[in-house]
N, C-alpha and C positions, 0 to 999 in steps of 0.2 A: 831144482828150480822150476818155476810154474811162470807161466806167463799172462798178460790180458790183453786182450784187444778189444777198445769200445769206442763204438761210432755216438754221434750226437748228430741229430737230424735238426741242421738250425744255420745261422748265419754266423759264419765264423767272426767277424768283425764284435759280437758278444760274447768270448767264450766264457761263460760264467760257472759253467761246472769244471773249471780248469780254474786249480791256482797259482799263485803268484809265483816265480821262479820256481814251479816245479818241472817243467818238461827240460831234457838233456838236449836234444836235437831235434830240426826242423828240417823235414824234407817234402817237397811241394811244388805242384807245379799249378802255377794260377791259370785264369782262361786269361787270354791273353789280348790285351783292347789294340782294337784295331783290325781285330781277324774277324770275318765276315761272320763265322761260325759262330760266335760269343755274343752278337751284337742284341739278341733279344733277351740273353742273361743280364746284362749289363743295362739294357734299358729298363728291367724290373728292378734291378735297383737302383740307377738313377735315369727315369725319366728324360733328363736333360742331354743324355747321349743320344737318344733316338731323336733328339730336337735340332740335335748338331748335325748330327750328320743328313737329314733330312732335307736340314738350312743351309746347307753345301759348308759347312764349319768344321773340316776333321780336327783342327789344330784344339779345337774347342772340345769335343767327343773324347779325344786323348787323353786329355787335363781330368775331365769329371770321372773318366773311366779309371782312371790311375788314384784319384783319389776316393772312391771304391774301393781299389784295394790298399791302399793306405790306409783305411781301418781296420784292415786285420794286420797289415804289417807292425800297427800298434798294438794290439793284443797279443802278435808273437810278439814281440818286445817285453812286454809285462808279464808272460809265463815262463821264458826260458832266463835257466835258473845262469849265473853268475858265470863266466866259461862255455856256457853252449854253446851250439854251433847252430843257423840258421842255412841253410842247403836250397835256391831256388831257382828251379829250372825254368827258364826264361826265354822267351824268341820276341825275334824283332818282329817287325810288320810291314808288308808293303801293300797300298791299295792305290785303285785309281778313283778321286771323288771329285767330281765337277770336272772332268776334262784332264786332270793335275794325278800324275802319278809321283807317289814320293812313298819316301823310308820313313817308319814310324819307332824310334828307337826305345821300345820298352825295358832294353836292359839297362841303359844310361836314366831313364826313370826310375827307375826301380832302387839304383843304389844311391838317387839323390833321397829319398823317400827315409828307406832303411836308417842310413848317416842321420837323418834328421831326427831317429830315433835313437840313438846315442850306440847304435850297433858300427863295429868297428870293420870294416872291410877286406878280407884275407883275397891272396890271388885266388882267380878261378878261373875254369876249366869253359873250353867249346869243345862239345861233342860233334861231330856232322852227323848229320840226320839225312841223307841222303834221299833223294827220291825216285832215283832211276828211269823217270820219264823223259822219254827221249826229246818230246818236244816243251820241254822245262825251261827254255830259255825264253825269256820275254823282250820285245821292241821289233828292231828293223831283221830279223833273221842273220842273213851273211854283209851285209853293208852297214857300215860303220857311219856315222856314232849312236845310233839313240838306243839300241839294247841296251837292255839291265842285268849285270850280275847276279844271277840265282842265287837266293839266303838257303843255303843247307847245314847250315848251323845253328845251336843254338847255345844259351849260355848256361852253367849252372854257376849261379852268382854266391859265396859263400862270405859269411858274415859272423864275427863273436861279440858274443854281450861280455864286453871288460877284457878282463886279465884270462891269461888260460887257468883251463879248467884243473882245480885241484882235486885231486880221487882219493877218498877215505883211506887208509891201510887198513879196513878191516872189507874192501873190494878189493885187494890185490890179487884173490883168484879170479875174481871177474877181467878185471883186467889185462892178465896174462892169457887164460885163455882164452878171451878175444882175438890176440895178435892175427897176424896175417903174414905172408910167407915175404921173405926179402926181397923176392921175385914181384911178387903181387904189390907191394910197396913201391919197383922202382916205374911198375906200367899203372897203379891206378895213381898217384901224385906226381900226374904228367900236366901240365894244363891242357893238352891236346888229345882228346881220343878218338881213335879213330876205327876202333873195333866194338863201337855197339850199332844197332841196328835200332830206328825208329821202328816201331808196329802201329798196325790199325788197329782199334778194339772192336774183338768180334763177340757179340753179343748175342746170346739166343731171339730168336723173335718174340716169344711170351715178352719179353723186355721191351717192349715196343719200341715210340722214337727214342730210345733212350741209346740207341744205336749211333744214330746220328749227331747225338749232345755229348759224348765220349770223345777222349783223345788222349789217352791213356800213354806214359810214356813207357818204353820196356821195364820191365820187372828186372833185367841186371844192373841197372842204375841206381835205385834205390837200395838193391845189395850191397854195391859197392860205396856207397854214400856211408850207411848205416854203421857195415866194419873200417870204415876211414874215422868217423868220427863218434861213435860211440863204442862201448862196453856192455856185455851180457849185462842183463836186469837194469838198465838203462832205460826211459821211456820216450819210443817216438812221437811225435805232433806232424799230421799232416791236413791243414785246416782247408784244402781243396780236395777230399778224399776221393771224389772219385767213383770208381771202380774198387777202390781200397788194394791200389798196387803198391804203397809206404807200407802200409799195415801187415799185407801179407810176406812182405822182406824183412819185415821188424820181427813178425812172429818165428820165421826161419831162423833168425839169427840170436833169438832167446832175448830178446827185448819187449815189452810191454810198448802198447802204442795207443793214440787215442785218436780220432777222426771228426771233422764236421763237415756235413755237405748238408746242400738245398735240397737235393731230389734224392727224397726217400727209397724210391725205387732202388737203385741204387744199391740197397742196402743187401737184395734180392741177389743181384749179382755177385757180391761176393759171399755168399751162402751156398752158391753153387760149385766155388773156387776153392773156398777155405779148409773142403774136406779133402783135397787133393794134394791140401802140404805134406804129409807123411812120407809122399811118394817125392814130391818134389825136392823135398828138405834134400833126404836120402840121396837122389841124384846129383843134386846140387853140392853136397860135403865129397862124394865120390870123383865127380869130375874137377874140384880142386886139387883132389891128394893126389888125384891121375898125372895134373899138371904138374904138379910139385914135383913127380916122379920123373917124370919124362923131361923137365928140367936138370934135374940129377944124373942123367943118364948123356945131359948133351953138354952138363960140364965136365971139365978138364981137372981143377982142382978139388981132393977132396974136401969134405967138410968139415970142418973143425969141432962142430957140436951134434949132439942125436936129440931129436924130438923123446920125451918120455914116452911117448903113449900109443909113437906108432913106430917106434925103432930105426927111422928112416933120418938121413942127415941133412941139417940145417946150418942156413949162413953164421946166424946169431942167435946170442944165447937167450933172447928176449924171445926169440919161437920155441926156445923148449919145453913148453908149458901149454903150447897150442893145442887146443884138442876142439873136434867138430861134433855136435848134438844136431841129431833127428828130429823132427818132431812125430811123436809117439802116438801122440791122441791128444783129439779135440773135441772140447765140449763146447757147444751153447750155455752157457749162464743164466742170459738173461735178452732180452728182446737187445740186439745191435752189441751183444758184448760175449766172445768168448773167449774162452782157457785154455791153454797149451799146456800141455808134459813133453817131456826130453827124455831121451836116450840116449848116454852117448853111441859116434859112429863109429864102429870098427873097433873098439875098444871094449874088451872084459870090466864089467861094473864091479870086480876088486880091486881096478887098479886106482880108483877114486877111495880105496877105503882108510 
């Protein structure tokens, strides 16, 4: 199996080279209205937020901003295919305008929006995003009452178009090898996690301010999104690309993915990153079966079932068929679009034959 990742430099609210219920899943994380950092993205595309907030009108800046992104939240609606799954990492907002400080709840927007596109709403998951500065608390310091609670969370809001998703029998390899460890099932379908780590995106200077317009969310997020809710040869949509931290999780995982963002630059960045999956991939398949192991090692009961392909024992019979792929080699294609090859990890390529 081969893989593609292609970016499209444009406004996601048109994805025209994308069609109609062909994407499997959606993983994304939007700029987020209301945050200081987003406000000149947001007034290029409407105008009328830099008008509001200007006009001491946040309630108003909110409304326009959100509905910005309510037209892509319709175009994911119209590509993802029957079953999908829509995946979006979402933070609140707090600011002070005109004197008035208050909560700006982007993720209770978000799922009135989604709903109104006839996407059905699944539980979902607060990550804490932690930020370790000591002086993080905001209002009266140690006397009560006007401090504010610190938001160190955030949300990732998940959403299916209809009925679950029904998988061909002629992907039931894809499928099985997908799986994921018992273990890895009862900690990533927690609605609470509490062992990732927000990052800053660090970007070389040649990249100029595009330093600054970054906020990339960790790369094991959209790992764990990706094997939660999709299957190898699967294709990801991530219509706030980014840095292209969906794309390069989609590639790892032998999934096909496709990207739009505003700022071309952008594109540069992950050109510098995309040669380094091989090593990553590698890493990243090792330090699970590490885990698997040392799982194995601190339980008590044996296992009832053996993985084929790496001899080691497993909960369920549904992991015996788990097997993890490298990525081998990567080619450029074509301008914003390349190709993945697989190896499998740790496995003799006769035991595929």
């Amino acid at each position: 199996m081969t893989t593609t990742t292609q970016l499209h430099i444009g406004n996601a609210a048109q994805m025209e080279a994308i069609d109609d219920a062909s994407v499997d899943l959606i993983v994304t994380s939007p700029p987020y209205p209301m945050i200081e950092m987003w406000d000149d993205l947001f007034a290029d595309w409407v105008p009328e937020s830099e008008q509001a907030l200007t006009g001491g009108d946040p309630d108003a800046a909110f409304d326009v901003m959100h509905q910005a992104l309510d037209a892509v939240w319709a175009e994911c609606a119209r590509v993802l295919r029957t079953g999908g799954i829509c995946c979006i990492n979402m933070g609140d907002a707090t600011r002070t305008i005109g004197g008035t400080f208050q909560l700006y709840p982007n993720h209770a927007r978000t799922v009135q929006d989604m709903t109104a596109h006839g996407l059905h709403q699944l539980p979902g998951i607060l990550w804490r995003k932690s930020t370790n500065k000591p002086n993080k608390f905001m209002g009266s310091g140690m006397i009560p009452p006007n401090a504010y609670v610190t938001l160190e969370h955030e949300h990732i809001l998940i959403f299916r178009k209809q009925d679950k998703r029904t998988v061909k029998p002629n992907r039931r390899a894809d499928r099985y090898e997908s799986a994921y460890f018992w273990e890895e099932r009862n900690r990533w379908f927690s609605d609470l996690w509490t062992d990732l780590r927000g990052t800053t995106q660090s970007l070389a200077t040649s990249h100029g301010d595009l330093r600054s317009r970054s906020a990339a969310f960790p790369l094991a997020l959209p790992l764990r999104l990706i094997n939660m809710y999709s299957i190898a040869g699967d294709t990801v949509l991530d219509p706030f690309w980014g840095t292209g931290t969906t794309s390069l999780a989609a590639a790892m995982l032998r999934r096909h993915s496709v990207g739009y963002e505003l700022e071309p630059g952008f594109a540069a960045v992950f050109e510098d990153t995309v040669h380094t999956l091989p090593e990553r991939s590698h890493r990243y398949n090792t330090a699970r079966i590490e885990r698997h192991r040392r799982f194995l090692r601190e339980r008590d009961t044996p296992c009832k079932h053996t993985n084929t392909f790496y001899d080691f024992g497993v909960i369920t019979k549904q992991e015996t068929e788990l097997v993890f792929h490298d990525v081998d080699d990567v080619t450029r294609t074509a301008p914003n679009q390349y190709d993945f090859a697989y190896q499998p990890h740790g496995v003799q390529t006769e035991a595929f034959a």
